[in-house]
N, C-alpha and C positions, 0 to 999 in steps of 0.2 A: 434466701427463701423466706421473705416478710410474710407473716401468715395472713390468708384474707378472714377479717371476722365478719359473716353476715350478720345484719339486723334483723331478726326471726319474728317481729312483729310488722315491721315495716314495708316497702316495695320488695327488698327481696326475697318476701314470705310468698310472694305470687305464684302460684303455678303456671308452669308453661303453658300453655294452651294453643299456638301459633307459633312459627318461627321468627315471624317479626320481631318477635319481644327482645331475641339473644341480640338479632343485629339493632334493637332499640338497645341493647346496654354498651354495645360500641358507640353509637351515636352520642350518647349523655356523654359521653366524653370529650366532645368536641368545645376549642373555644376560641375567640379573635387571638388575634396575633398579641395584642396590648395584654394579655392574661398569661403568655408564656412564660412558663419556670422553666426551672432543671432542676431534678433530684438525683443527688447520688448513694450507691447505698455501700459500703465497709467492710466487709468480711476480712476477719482476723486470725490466726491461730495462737494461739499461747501456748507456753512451752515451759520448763524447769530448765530455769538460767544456767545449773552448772550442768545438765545431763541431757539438753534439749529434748528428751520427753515428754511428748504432751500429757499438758497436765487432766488431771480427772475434771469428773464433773461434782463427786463428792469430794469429802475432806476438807482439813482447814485451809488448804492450798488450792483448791478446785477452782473449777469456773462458780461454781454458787457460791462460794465463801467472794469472789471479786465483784460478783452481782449485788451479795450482801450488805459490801464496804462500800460499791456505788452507790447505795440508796441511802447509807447510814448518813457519808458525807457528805456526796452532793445531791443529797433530796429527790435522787430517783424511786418513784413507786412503784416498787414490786408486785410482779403478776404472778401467782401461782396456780402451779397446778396440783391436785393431792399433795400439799403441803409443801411441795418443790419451788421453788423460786427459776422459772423458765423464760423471764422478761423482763425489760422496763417500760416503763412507761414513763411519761411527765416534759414539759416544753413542749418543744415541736418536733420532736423526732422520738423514736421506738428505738432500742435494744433490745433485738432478740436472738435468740443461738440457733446454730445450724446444729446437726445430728451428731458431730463430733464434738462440740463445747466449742467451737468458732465463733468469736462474738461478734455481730452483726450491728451496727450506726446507720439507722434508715434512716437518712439523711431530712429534714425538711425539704420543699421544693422553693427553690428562690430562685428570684429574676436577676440576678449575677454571681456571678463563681467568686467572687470577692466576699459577702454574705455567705456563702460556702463554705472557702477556707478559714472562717472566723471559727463556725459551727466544728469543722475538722480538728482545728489548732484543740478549739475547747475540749474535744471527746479525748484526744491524744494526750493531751496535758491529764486528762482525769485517770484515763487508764493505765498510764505510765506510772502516776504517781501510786496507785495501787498496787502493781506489780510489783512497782520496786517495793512497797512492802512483804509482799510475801515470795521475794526473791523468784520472780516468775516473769518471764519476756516474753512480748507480744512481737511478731516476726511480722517484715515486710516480705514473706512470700506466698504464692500461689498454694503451698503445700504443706502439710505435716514434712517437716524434713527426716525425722528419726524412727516415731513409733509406728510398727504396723498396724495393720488392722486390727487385729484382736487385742490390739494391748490400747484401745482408743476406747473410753466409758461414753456407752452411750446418754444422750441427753433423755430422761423419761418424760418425754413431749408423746401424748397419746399417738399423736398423727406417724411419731416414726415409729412408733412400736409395729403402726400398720404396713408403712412403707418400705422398712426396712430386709422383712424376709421377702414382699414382692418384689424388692431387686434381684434378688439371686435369680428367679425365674426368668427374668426379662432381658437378662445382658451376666456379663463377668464381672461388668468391674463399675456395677452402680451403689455399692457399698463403699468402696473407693471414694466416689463421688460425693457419699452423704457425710463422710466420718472424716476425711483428707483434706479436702479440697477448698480452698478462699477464691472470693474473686470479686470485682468491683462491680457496680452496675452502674448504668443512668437512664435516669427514668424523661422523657421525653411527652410534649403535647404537641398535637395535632387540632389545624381548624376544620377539617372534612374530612369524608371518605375517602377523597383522593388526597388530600396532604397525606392522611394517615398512611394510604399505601405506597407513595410516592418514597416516602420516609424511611419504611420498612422496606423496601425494594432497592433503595440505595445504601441502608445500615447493613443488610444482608450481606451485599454486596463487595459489601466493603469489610467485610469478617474477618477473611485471612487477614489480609493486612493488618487490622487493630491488634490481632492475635498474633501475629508476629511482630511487632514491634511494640506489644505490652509483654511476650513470653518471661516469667517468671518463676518456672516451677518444675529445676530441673535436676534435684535431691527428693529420695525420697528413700526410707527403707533405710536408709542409713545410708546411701552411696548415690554417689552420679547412675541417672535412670537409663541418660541416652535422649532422650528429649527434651526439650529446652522450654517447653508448653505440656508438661503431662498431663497438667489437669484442663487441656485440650483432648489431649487423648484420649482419658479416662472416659469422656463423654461420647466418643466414640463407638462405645459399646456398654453401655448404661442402661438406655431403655430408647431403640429407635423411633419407636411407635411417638415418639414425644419429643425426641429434642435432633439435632441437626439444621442443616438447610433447608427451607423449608422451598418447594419448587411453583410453587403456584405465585409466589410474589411478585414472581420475573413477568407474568402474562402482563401483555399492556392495561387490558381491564380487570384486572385483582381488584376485588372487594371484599366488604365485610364478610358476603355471603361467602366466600372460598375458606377464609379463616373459619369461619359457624361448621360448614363444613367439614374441615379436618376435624377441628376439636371436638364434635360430636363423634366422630368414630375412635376416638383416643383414649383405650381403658382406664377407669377411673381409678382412683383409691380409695374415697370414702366419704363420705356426706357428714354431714355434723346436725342435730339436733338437740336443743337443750343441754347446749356441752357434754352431750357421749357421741364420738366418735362411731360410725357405724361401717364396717368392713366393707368394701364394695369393690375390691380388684378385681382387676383382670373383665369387670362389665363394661363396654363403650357406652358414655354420655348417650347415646341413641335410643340402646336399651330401653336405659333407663327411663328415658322419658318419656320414647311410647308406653311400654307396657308396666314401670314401676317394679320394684324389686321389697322383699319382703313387706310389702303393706305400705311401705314410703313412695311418694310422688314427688317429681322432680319440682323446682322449684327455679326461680333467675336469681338467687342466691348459691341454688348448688353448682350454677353453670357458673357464675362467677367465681364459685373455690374450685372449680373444676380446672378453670382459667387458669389459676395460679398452680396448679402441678403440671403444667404442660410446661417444657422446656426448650425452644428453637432460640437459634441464636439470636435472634432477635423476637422478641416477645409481644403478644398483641394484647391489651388488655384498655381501660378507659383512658389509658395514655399508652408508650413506648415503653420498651426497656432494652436494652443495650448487653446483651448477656455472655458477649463470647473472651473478655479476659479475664487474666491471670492477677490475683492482690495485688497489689504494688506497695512498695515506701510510704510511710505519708507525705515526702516531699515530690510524690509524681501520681499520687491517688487522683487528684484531681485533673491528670492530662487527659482519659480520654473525654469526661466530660466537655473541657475545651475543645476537644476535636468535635465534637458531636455537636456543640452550640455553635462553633462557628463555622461547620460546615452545613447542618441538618435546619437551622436557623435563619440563614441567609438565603433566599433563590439561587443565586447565581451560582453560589458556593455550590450548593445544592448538585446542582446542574454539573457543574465544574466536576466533582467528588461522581458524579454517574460517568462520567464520558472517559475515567481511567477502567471502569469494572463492565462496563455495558458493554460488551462484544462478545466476553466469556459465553461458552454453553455452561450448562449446569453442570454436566461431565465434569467439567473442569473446573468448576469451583468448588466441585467436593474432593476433587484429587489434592486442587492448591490445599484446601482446608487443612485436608489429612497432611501435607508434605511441611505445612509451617512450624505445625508442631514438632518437628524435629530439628528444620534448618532453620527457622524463622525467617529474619532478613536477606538472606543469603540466599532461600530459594527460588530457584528460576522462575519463570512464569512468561509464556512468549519468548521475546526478543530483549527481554527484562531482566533485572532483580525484586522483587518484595521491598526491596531498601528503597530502588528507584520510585516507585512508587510511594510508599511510604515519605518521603520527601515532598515528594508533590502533594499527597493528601495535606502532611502539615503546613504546607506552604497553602493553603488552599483556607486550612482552617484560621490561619492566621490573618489572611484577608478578611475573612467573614466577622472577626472578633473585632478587629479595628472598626471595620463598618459599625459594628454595633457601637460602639465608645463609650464603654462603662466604663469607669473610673474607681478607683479607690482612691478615701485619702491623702493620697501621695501622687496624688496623678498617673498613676499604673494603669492601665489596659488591662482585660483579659489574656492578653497575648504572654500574657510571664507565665502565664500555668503551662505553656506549652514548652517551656525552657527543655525540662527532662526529655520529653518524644526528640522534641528537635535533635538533641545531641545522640538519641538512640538512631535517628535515622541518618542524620551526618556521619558518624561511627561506623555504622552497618552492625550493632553489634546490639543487644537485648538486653535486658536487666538479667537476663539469667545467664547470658556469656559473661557479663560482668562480675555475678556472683561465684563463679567456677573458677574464673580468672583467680579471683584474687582468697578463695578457700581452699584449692587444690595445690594454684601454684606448680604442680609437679611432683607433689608431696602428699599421701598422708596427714591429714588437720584434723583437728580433736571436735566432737560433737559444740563445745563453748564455742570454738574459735568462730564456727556458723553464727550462734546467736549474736554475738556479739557482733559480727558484722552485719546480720541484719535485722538485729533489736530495732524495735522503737525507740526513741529516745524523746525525750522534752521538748517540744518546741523553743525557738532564741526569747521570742515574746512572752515565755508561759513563767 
């Protein structure tokens, strides 16, 4: 959840005045195909190596004391807020925390996953090396595996102080969601209106799928939850009004206007002026910008941070984002981005990648959604498995990457980043059947015995 910061003197000090302006800031987003990136973005959990615990966000062991040591050593500059240390900044990428003390790597945007995993190795090699100073492990899962809710220190980021009790209203388990829960993103460009929806009409689509064969997150509380994707689940019932499937994607003529549309009726959280936070829940964007709320007038800055609290599994903003899995390893962090470049990147692929999801009613793709989270691969679908499919998606993305023929160094392809998916889908089995597999065993296993199998560790290079 990268924060957006508007520019308060610049274009997006404008006031709305027309509706053109919201579908002119989708527009500025558009660009030739020769300008294509991919950015992906990190969410972590930390945890206390011998009691997997999450750690606070105070103390000498905390998330600020490892934000501290990143700056001290490797030159990242520290953002604060009232004195707090709530970010990094410096290079080409951000570190910032999610509501639980989950550390976040907003990835750069680069024209190959090879300049990627350079970026990856580097963050992993840094915050390992931190950790293992103050005996504290960064975990390849979707999830808090041990502490509940209340025993999780929240991050004093103004924006959650706001957000945090408006989830109790809005759903059961969106507390869950801010304090719990990692997950990977990629961030995706478009050269039109219709690339853009073309894009999101076939990433949508392809949801369950990614989601069950990235499921990761399936400890929690101290114990097997029962679902193999929780923090699939969790979003389930969070805050409707904002995140799911989104149904208007699937119309053959989707456009900006349909997205301008939803998100304007989508109660907001809060506006920001001259860095104070200004309450505004439970008001729909609409509101606010006919009629203006305590003396403030809407602005294409506030629709743009308006933009960034809406949460469908796939996300519209001046580019893409990819939002429906589960952490991973850092040795499979970078698969779905692969999938995503070399299906979402390629036409054909493209095309390819719509003609296994395009028949579904929408019925059914919120039923699959719901059922992956529990079976992942295994669950039916038609005349299918999730796994079959799944095979063919990566088989699909795998042509699109070789077409492209980026190289590293060593003459590698893109196509190695997809090693991990490959063998989850060959298998039929998920990073989170693998984790249960080999933690439970049939037995009782002690809160380390998790960390340690799914600690981070050092890259071979680092």
């Amino acid at each position: 959840m990268s924060d957006y910061i508007a520019d308060e003197t610049g274009p997006d000090a404008a006031p709305i005045e027309r509706l053109e302006q919201l579908l002119e800031h989708f527009e500025r987003g558009a660009k030739p195909r020769s300008e294509f990136r991919i950015g992906t973005e990190y969410e972590k959990v930390a945890v206390d190596r011998r009691t997997g615990a999450a750690i606070p966000f105070s103390g000498p062991r905390g998330v600020e004391a490892v934000l501290r040591r990143m700056a001290d050593r490797y030159g990242w500059e520290p953002q604060e807020e009232e004195g707090r240390i709530i970010a990094l900044s410096g290079g080409r990428g951000e570190i910032t925390l999610e509501p639980g003390g989950q550390i976040e790597l907003s990835g750069e945007p680069y024209e190959t996953l090879h300049e990627a995993d350079a970026e990856l190795c580097e963050h992993v090699a840094q915050v390992v090396r931190i950790a293992d100073d103050l005996d504290v492990a960064f975990l390849g899962l979707g999830i808090q595996p041990f502490s509940r809710l209340d025993e999780i220190e929240w991050v004093p980021k103004k924006r959650y102080a706001i957000m945090g009790p408006y989830m109790r209203k809005v759903g059961s388990m969106g507390q869950r969601m801010m304090k719990q829960t990692a997950t990977v993103q990629v961030n995706l460009d478009f050269e039109s209106e219709a690339d853009a929806m073309h894009k999101m009409r076939v990433a949508t689509g392809l949801g369950p799928i990614l989601n069950a064969l990235f499921a990761n997150s399936p400890i929690s509380d101290g114990r097997p939850n029962g679902y193999l994707s929780y923090r699939g689940h969790i979003w389930t019932d969070t805050d409707n009004t904002r995140s799911g499937i989104l149904p208007f994607v699937f119309a053959p003529r989707a456009g900006f206007a349909d997205y301008v549309e939803w998100a304007l009726d989508v109660p907001m959280y809060f506006v920001k002026r001259r860095g104070v936070y200004h309450d505004l829940t439970g008001i729909p964007f609409r509101r606010f910008w006919k009629e203006g709320v305590n003396g403030l007038r809407a602005t294409v800055g506030d629709f743009a941070l308006h933009l960034s609290t809406l949460f469908p599994e796939v996300r519209l903003k001046t580019y893409i984002e990819l939002r429906m899995v589960d952490s991973q390893p850092p040795e499979s962090m970078l698969a779905l981005s692969a999938i995503a470049k070399g299906v979402l990147y390629e036409p054909d692929c493209l095309l390819g990648a719509w003609d296994l999801v395009k028949d579904w009613s929408y019925e059914e793709r919120v039923r699959l959604n719901e059922a992956v989270h529990r079976t992942a691969l295994a669950t039916p679908v038609r005349r299918y498995r999730v796994q079959d499919l799944a095979r063919e998606l990566v088989d699909i993305a795998e042509e699109g990457l070789r077409r492209q023929g980026r190289r590293n160094a060593r003459g590698d392809d893109e196509t190695l980043y997809l090693e991990r998916a490959r063998d989850y889908a060959r298998r039929g089995k998920c990073p989170a059947e693998l984790v249960l597999e080999r933690w439970t065993a049939g037995v009782p296993r002690e809160a380390s015995d998790l960390v340690e199998l799914t600690a981070y560790r050092l890259p071979a290079a680092a």
